[in-house]
TORMI-666256 format. One line per 8 residues: their letters; for each residue x, y, z of C-alpha. Coordinates in nm, 2 decimals. Example, Ala and Ser with C-alpha at 12.3 -4.5 7.8 and 13.67 -1.06 7.14 Angstrom:
<pts>
as	1.23 -0.45 0.78; 1.37 -0.11 0.71
</pts>
This chain:
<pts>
xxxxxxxx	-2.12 2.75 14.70; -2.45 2.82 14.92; -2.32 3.01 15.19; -2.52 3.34 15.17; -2.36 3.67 15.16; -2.24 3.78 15.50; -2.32 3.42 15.63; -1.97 3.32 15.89
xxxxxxxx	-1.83 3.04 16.03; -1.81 3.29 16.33; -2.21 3.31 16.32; -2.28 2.95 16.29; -2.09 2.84 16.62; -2.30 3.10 16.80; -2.57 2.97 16.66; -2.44 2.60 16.79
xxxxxxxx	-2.36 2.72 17.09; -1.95 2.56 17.07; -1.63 2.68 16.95; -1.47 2.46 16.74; -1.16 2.51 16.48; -1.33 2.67 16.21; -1.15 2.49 15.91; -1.29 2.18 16.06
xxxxxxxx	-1.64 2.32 16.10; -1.58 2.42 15.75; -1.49 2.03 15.66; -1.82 1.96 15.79; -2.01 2.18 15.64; -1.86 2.04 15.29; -2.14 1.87 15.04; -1.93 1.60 14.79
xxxxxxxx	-2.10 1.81 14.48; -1.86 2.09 14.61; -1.56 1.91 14.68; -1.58 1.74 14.29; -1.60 2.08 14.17; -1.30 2.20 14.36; -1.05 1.97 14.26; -1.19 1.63 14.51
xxxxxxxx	-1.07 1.82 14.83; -1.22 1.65 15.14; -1.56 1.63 15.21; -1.77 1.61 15.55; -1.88 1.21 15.45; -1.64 1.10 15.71; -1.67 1.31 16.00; -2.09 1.22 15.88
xxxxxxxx	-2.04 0.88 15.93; -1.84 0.95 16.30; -2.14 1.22 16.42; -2.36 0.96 16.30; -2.22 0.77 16.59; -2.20 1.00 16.82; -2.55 1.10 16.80; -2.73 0.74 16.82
xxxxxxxx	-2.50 0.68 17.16; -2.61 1.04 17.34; -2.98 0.94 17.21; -2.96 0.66 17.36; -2.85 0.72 17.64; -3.07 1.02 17.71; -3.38 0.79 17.62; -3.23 0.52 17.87
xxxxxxxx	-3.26 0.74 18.14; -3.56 0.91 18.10; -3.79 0.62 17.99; -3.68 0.37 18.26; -3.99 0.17 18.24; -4.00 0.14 17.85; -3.87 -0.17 17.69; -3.63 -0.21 17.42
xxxxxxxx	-3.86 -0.23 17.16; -4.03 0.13 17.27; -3.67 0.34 17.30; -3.53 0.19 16.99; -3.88 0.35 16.78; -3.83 0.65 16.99; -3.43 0.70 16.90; -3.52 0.60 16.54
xxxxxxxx	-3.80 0.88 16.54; -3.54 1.15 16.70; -3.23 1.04 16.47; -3.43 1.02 16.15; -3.35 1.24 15.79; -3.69 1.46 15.88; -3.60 1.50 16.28; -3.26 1.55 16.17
xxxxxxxx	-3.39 1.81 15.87; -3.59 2.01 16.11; -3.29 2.06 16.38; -3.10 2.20 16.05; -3.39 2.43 15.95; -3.46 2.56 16.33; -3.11 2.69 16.31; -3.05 2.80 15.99
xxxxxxxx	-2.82 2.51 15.86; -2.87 2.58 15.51; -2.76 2.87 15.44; -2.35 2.81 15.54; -2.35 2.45 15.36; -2.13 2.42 15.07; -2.27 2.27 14.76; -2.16 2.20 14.41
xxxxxxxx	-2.37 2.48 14.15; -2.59 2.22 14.04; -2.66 2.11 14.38; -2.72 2.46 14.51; -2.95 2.55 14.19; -3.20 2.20 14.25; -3.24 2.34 14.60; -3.01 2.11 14.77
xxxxxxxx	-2.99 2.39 15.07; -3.34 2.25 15.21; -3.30 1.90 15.07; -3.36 1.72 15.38; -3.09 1.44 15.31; -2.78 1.68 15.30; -2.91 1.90 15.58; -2.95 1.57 15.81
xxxxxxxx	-2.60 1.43 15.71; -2.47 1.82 15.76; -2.59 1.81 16.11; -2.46 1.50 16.19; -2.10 1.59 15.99; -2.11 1.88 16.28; -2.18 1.68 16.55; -1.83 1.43 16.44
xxxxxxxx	-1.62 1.77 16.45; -1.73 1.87 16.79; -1.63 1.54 16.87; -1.29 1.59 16.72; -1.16 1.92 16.83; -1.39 1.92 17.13; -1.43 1.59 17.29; -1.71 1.37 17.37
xxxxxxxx	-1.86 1.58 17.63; -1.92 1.87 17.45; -2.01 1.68 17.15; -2.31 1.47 17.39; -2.44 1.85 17.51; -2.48 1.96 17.15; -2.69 1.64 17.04; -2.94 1.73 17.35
xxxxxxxx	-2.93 2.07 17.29; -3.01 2.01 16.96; -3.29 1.75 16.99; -3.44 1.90 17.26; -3.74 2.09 17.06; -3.81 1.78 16.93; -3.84 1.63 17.29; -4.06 1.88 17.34
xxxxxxxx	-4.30 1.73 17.09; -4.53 1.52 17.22; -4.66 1.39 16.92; -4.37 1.33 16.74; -4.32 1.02 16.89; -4.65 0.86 16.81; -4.61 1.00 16.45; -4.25 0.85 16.39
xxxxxxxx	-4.34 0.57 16.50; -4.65 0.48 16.26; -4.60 0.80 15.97; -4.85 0.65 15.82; -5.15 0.57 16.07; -5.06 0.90 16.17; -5.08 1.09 15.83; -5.43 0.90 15.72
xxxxxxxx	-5.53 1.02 16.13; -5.45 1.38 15.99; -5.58 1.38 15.67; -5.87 1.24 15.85; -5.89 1.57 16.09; -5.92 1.76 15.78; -6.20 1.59 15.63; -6.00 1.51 15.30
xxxxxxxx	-5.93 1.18 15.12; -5.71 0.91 15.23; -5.35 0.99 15.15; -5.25 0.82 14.81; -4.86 0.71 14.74; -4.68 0.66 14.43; -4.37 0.49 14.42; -4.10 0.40 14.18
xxxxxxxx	-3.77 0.26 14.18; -3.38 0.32 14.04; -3.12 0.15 14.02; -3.03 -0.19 13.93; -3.20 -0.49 14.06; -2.97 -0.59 14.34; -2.93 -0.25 14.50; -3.22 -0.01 14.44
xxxxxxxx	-3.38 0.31 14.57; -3.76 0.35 14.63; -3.90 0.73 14.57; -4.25 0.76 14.73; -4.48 1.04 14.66; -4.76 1.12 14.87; -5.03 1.37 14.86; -5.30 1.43 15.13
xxxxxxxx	-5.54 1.66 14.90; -5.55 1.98 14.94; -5.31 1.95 15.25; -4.99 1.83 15.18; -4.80 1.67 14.94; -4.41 1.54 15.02; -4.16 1.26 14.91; -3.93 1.02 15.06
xxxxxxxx	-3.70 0.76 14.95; -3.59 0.44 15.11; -3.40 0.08 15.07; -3.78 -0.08 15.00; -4.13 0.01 14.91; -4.20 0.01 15.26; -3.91 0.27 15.39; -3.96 0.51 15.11
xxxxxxxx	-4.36 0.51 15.20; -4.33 0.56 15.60; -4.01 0.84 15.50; -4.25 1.02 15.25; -4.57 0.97 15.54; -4.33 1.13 15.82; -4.20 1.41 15.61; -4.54 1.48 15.51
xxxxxxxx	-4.72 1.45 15.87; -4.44 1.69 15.97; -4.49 1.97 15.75; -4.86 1.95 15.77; -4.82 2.04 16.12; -4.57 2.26 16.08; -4.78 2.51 15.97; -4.64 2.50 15.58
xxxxxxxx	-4.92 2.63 15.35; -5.13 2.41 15.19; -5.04 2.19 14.97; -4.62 2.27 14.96; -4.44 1.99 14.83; -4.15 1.89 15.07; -3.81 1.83 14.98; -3.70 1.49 14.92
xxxxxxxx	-3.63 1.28 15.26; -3.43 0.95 15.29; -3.52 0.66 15.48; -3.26 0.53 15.67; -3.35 0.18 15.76; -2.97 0.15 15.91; -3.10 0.39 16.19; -3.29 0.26 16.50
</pts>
């Protein structure tokens, strides 16, 4: 269990902004690790795979209206770069996500509090309970309330969009070498996962996974570009960041 002493249910909502029944916020906030540990009670992977739903139609509709001139190609690429694991990752950590999720012991001692894969499904896990106990409206005013710092970005888009152009743009600000990647695979043939490993020297170095070569490099590229200008110190290594090529 990860929930830090003193950490509530109570204290989370506030932090959300809603009121929802707090066993199924607590459903939400469920990792699989801990549900295997405690006998295979429910986890949040459902009410995930609902918020996930939720999310891409208030996105979408938000970028519909305010981009009424862009076409489909340009708000597809500019959902994909608001509903992505890292976007998603840095909603959790702007409000403290990790620190109420519930994880399994080995989970919670490999750092699986700030792994950006379960605090992006977490957030969208959240998002399917509001939905539930709360209804769609309220549900749509927590996505925008939640992406809206990222909105506020101006170069996120541009960055999302081409992680990579963007990251060798940056490493080229800081007058190092071009960023070098490392990949390698698991998995069996018909259904493996890509790990990428990049490193910017003496700037950054982060990972990212993905369905191909390709998704795993732009996931590790993004997570990277978006620490560097988070102000992290030099040369953190970010945690682990899925691509999901299902998204967008």
């Amino acid at each position: 269990m990860s929930r830090a002493a003193g950490a509530s249910i109570g204290e989370l909502q506030a932090r959300l902004g809603v009121s929802i029944d707090p066993e199924l916020l607590t459903l939400a906030l469920t990792h699989r690790s801990y549900a295997y540990e405690h006998g295979g009670i429910p986890n949040n992977e459902r009410l995930e795979f609902l918020g996930d739903s939720i999310l891409g139609q208030a996105v979408t509709v938000k970028l519909y209206r305010d981009y009424p001139r862009l076409d489909e190609g340009g708000l597809a690429k500019r959902r994909a770069s608001l509903v992505s694991s890292v976007a998603l990752a840095e909603v959790a950590r702007g409000i403290g996500l990790g620190e109420f999720v519930l994880l399994g012991r080995g989970e919670a001692s490999s750092g699986g509090a700030d792994k950006s894969s379960i605090l992006a499904d977490t957030v969208e896990a959240i998002i399917g309970a509001v939905y539930l106990d709360a209804g769609g409206d309220v549900a749509t005013a927590l996505v925008l309330r939640l992406i809206e710092p990222l909105l506020d970005d101006p170069d996120r888009f541009g960055a999302a969009m081409d992680p990579k152009t963007s990251l060798q743009e940056l490493a080229a600000r800081h007058a190092a070498p071009p960023p070098q990647y490392v990949v390698t695979d698991t998995g069996p043939d018909h259904n493996k996962t890509f790990h990428a490993r990049v490193t910017v020297e003496g700037v950054v170095t982060a990972t990212g996974e993905g369905t191909s070569k390709k998704n795993a490099e732009m996931a590790a590229a993004l997570q990277a570009w978006s620490v560097a200008n988070s102000g992290a110190a030099t040369d953190e290594t970010a945690d682990d960041s899925s691509a999901r090529a299902s998204r967008g």
